[in-house]
VOKOL-626200 format. One record per residue: x negated, y, z of N, C-alpha, C, O, CB in turn; residue in one letter. Coordinates in steps of 0.001 Angstrom, whole numbers, plus 500000, padded with zeros to 6 digits. Atoms other than C-alpha are relative to their C-alpha. Glycine has a CB too. Layout:
+--------+---------+--------+---------+----------+--------+--------+---------+--------+--------+---------+--------+---------+----------+--------+-----+
| n.east | n.north |   n.up | ca.east | ca.north |  ca.up | c.east | c.north |   c.up | o.east | o.north |   o.up | cb.east | cb.north |  cb.up | res |
+--------+---------+--------+---------+----------+--------+--------+---------+--------+--------+---------+--------+---------+----------+--------+-----+
|      X |       Y |      Z |       X |        Y |      Z |      X |       Y |      Z |      X |       Y |      Z |       X |        Y |      Z |   A |
...
+--------+---------+--------+---------+----------+--------+--------+---------+--------+--------+---------+--------+---------+----------+--------+-----+
//
This chain:
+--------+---------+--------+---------+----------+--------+--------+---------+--------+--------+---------+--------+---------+----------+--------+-----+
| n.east | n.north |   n.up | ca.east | ca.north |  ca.up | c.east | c.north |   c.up | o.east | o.north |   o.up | cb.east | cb.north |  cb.up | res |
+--------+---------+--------+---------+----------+--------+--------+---------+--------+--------+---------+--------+---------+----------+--------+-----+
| 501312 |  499388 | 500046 |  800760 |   708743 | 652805 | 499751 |  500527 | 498593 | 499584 |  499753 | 497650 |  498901 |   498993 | 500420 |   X |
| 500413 |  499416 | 501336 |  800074 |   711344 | 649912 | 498480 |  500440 | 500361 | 498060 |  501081 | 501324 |  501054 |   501365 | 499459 |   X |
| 501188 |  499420 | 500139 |  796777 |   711873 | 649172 | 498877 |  500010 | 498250 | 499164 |  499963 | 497054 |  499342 |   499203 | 501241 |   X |
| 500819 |  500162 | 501651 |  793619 |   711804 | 646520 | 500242 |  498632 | 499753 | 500713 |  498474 | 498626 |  498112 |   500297 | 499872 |   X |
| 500081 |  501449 | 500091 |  793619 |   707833 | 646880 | 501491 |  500051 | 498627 | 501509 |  500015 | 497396 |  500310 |   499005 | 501949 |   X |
| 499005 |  500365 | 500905 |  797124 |   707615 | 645643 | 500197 |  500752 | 498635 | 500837 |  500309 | 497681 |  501147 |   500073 | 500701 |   X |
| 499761 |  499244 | 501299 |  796857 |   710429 | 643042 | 499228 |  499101 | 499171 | 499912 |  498448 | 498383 |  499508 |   501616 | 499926 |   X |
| 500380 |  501025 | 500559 |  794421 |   708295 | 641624 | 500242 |  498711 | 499470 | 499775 |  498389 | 498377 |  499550 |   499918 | 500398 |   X |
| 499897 |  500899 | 500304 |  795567 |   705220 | 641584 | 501205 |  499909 | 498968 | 501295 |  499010 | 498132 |  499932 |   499387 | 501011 |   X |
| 499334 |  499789 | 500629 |  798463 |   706498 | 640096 | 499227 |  500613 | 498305 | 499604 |  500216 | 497203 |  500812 |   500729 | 500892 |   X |
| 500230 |  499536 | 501486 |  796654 |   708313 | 637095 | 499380 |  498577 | 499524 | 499523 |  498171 | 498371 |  498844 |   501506 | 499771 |   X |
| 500862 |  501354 | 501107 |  794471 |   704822 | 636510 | 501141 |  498913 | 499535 | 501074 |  498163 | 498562 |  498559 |   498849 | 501068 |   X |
| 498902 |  501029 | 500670 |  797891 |   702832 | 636434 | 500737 |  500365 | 498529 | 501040 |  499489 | 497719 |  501250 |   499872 | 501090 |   X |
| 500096 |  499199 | 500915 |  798829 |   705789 | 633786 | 499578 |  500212 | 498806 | 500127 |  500462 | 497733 |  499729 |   500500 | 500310 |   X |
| 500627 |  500351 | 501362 |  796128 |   705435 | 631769 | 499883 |  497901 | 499557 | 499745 |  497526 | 498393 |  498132 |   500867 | 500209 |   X |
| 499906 |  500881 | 500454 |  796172 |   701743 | 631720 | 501525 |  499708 | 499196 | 501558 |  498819 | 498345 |  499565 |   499297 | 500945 |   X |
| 498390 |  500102 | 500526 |  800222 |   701933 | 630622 | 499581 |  501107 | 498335 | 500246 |  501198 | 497303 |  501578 |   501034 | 501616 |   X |
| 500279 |  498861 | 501310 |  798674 |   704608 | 627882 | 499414 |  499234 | 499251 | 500209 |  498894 | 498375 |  499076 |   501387 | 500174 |   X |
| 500413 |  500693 | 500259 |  796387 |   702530 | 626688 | 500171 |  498811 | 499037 | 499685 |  498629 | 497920 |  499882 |   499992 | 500729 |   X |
| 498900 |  500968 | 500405 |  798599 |   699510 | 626166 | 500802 |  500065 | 499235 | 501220 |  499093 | 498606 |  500637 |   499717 | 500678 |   X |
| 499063 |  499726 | 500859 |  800967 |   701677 | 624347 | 498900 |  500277 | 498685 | 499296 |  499842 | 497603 |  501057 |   501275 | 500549 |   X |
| 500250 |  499797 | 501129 |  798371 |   702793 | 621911 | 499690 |  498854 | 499315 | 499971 |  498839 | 498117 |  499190 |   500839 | 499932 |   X |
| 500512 |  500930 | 500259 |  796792 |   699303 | 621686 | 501304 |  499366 | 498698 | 501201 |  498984 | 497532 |  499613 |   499230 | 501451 |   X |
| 498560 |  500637 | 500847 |  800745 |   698197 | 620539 | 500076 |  500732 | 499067 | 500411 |  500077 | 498080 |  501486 |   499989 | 500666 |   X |
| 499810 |  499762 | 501425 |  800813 |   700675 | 617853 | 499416 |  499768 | 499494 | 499827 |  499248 | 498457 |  500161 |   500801 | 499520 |   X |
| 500977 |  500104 | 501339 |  797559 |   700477 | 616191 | 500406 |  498443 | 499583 | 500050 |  498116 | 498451 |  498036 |   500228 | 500376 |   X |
| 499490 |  501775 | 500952 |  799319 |   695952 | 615761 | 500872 |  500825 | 499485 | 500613 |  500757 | 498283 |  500810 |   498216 | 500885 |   X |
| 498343 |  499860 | 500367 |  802473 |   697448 | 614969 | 499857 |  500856 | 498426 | 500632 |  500697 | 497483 |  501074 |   501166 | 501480 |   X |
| 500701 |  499600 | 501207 |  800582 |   699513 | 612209 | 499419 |  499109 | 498922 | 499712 |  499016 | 497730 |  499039 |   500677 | 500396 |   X |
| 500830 |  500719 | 501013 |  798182 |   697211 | 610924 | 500894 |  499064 | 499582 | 501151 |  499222 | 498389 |  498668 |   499369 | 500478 |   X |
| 498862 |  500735 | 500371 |  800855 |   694526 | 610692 | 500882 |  500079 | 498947 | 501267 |  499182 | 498197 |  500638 |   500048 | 500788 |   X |
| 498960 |  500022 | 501171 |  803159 |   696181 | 608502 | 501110 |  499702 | 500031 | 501409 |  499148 | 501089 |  499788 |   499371 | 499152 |   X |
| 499191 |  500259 | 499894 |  806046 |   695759 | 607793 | 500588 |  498410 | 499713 | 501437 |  497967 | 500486 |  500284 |   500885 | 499554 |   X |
| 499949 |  501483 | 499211 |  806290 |   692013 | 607373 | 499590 |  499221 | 500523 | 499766 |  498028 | 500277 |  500156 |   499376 | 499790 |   X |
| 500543 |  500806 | 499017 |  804390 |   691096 | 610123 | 501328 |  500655 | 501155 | 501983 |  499940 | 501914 |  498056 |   500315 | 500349 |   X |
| 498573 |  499593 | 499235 |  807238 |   693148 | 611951 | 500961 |  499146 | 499729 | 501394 |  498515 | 500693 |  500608 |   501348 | 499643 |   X |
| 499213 |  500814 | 500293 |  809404 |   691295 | 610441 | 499672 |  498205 | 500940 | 500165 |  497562 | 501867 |  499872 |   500133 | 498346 |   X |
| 500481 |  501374 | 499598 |  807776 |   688033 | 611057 | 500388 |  500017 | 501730 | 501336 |  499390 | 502201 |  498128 |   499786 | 499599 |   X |
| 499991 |  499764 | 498467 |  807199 |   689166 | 615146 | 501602 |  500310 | 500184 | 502053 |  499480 | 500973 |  498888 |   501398 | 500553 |   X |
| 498263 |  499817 | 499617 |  811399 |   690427 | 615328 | 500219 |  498562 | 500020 | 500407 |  498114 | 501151 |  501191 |   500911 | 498729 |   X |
| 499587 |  501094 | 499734 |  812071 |   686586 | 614130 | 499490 |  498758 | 500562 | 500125 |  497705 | 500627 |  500344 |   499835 | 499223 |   X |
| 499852 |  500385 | 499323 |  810169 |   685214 | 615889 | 500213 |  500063 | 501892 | 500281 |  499122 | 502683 |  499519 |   499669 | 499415 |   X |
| 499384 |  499776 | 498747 |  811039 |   686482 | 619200 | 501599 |  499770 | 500060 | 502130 |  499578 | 501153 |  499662 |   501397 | 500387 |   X |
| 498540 |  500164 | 500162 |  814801 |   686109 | 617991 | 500245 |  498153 | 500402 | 500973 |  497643 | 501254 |  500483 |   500539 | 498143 |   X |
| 500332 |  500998 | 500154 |  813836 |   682659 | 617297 | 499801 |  498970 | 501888 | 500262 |  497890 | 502255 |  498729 |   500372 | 498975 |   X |
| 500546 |  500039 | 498652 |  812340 |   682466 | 621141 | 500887 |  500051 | 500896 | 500841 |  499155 | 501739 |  499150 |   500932 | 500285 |   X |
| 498853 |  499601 | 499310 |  815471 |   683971 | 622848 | 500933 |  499224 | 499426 | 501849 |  498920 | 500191 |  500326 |   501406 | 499966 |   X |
| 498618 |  501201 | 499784 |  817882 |   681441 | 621059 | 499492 |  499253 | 500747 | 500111 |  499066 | 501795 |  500632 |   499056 | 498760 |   X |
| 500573 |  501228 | 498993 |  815467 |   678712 | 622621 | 500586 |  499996 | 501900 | 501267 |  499412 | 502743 |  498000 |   500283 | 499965 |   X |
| 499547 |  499100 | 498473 |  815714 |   680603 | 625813 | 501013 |  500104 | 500687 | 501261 |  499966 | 501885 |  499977 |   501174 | 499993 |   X |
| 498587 |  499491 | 499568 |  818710 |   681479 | 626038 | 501392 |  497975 | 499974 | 502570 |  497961 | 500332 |  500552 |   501756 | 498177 |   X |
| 499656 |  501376 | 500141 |  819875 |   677199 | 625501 | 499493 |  499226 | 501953 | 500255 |  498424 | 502494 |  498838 |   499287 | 498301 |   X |
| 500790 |  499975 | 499250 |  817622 |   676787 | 628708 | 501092 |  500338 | 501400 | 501521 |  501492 | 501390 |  498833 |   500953 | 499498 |   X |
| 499384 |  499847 | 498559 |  819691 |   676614 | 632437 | 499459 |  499610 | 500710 | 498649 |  498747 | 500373 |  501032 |   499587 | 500343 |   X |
| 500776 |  500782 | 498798 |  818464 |   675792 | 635655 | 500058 |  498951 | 500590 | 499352 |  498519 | 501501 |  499995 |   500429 | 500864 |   X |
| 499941 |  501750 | 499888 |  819686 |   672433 | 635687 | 498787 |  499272 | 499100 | 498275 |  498156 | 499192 |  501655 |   499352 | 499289 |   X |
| 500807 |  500976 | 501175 |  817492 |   671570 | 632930 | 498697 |  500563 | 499406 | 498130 |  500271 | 498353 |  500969 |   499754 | 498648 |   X |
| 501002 |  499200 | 500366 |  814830 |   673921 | 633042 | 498614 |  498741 | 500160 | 497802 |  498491 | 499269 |  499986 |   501525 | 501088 |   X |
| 501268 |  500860 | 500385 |  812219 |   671224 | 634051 | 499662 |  498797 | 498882 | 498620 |  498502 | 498298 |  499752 |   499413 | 501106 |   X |
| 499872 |  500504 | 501628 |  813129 |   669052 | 631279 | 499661 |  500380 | 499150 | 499046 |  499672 | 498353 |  500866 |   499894 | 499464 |   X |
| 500531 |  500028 | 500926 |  812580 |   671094 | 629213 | 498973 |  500917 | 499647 | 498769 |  501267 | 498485 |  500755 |   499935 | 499364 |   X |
| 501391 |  500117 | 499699 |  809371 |   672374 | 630352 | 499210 |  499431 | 499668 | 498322 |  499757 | 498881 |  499758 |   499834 | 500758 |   X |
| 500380 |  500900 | 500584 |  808446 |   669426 | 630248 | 499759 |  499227 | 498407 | 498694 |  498715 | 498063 |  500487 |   499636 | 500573 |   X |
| 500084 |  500378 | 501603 |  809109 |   668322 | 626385 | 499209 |  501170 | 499392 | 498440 |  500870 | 498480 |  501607 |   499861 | 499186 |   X |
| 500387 |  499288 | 500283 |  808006 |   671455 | 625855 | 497914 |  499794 | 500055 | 497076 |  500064 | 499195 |  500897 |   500872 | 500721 |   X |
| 501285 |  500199 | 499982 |  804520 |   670604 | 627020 | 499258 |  498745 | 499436 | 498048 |  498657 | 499232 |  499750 |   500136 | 501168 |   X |
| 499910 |  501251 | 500749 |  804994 |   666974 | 625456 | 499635 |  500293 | 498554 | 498814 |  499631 | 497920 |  501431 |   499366 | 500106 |   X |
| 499844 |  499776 | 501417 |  805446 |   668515 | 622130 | 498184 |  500876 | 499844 | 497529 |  500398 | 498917 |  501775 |   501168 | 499597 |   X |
| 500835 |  499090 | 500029 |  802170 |   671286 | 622641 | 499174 |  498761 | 499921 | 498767 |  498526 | 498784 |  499911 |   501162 | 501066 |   X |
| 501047 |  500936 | 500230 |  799843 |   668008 | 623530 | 499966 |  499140 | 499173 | 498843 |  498765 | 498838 |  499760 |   499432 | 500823 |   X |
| 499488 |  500612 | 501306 |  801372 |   665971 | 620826 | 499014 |  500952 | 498907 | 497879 |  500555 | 498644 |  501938 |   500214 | 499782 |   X |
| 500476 |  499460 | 500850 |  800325 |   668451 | 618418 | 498555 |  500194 | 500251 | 497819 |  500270 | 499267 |  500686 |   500988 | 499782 |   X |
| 501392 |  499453 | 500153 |  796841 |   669308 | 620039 | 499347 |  498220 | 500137 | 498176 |  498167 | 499761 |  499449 |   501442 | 501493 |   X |
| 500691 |  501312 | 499745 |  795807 |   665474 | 620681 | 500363 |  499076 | 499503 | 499652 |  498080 | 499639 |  499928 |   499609 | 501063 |   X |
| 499208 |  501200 | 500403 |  798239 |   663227 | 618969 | 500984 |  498957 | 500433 | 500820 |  498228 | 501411 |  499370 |   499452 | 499743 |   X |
| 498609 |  500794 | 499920 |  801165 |   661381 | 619055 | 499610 |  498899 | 500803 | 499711 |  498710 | 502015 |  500682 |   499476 | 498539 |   X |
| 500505 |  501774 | 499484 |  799886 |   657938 | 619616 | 498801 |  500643 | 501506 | 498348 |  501721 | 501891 |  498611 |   498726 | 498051 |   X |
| 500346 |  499668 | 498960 |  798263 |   657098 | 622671 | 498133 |  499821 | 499761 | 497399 |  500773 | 500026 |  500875 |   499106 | 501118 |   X |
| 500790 |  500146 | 500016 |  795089 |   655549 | 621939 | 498496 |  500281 | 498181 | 497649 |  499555 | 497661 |  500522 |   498943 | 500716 |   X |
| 500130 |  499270 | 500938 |  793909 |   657832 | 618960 | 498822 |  500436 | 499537 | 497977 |  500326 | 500426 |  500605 |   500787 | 500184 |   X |
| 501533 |  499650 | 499921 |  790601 |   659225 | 617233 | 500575 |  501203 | 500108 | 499802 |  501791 | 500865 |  498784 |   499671 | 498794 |   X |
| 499430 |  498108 | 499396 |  792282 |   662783 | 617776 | 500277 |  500130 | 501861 | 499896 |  501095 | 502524 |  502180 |   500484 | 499075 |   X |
| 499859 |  500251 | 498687 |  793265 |   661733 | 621383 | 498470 |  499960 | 500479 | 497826 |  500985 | 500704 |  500869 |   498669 | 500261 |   X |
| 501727 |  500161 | 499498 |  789577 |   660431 | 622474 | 499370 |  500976 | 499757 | 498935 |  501429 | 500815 |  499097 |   498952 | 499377 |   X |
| 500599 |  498775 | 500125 |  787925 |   663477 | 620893 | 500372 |  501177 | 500582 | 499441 |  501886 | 500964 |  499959 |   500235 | 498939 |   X |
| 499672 |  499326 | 498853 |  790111 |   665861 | 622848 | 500114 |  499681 | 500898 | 500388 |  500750 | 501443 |  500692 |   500460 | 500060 |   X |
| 499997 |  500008 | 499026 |  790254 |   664763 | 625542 | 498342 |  499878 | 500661 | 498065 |  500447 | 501716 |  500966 |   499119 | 500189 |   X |
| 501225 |  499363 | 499829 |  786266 |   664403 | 625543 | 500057 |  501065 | 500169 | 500320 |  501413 | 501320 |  499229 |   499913 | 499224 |   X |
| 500275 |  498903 | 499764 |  785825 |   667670 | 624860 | 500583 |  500891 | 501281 | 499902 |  501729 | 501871 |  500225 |   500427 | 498926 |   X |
| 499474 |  499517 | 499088 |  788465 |   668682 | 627417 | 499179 |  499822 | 501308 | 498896 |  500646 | 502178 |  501207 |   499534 | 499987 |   X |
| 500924 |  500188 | 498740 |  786342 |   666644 | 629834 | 498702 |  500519 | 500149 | 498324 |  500675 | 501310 |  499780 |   498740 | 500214 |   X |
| 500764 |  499502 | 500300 |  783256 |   668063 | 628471 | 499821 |  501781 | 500596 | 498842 |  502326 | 501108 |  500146 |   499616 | 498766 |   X |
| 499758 |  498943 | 499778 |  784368 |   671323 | 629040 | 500099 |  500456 | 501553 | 499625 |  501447 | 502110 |  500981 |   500146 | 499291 |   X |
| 499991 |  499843 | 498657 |  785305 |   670802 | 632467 | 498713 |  499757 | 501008 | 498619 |  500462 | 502013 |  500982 |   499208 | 500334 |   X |
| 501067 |  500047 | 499767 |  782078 |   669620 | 633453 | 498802 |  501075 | 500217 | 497930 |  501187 | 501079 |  499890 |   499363 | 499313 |   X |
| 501237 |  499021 | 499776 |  780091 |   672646 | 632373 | 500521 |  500597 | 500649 | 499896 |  500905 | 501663 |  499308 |   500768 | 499050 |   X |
| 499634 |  499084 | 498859 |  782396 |   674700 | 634029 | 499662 |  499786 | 501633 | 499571 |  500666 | 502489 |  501404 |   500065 | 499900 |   X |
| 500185 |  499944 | 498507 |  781708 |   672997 | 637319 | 498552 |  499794 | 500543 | 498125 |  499754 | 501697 |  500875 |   498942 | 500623 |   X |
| 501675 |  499655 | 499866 |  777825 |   672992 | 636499 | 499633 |  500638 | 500427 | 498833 |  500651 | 501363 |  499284 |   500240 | 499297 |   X |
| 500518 |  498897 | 499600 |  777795 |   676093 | 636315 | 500253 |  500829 | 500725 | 499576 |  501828 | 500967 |  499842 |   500455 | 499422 |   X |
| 500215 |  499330 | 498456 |  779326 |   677145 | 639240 | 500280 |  499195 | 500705 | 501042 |  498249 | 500903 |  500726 |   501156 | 500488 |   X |
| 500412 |  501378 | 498406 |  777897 |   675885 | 642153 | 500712 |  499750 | 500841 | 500382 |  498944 | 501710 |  498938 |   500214 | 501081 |   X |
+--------+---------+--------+---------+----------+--------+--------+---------+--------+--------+---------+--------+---------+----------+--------+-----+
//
């Protein structure tokens, strides 16, 4: 089926892909050249990780992976004043969200 619908939807996918590209230059500008730098290593950095990563062992290390992220945002130890305060707030948070929609 060709019609206006699809011409459309095609130019709005178009301009959203346009868009996106300019959005990436004006970082890729302001950045500079060693924030380029910085962004090349670490994506290099990302793809060795990545690339260590098989499907035998992908939930493993998923897993540590998300071990290590809450570690850092809540603390190591279990029963913690960094632990108790996030995780308040986490619960805190969840709360208003289900306040406020009914």
């Amino acid at each position: 089926m060709t019609g206006e619908g699809t011409l459309a939807s095609w130019g709005n996918a178009l301009t959203v892909v346009a868009a996106c590209g300019v959005v990436g230059a004006f970082i890729d500008f302001y950045i500079g050249k060693p924030g380029q730098q910085r962004v090349r290593d670490w994506l290099q950095a990302w793809r060795v990780r990545l690339s260590d990563v098989r499907w035998g062992n992908l939930g493993r290390e998923e897993a540590a992976f998300a071990v290590k992220v809450m570690d850092g945002l809540f603390g190591r130890r279990l029963f913690s004043v960094k632990r108790v305060i996030g995780v308040a707030l986490v619960a805190i948070v969840i709360l208003l969200i289900f306040i406020m929609i009914p």
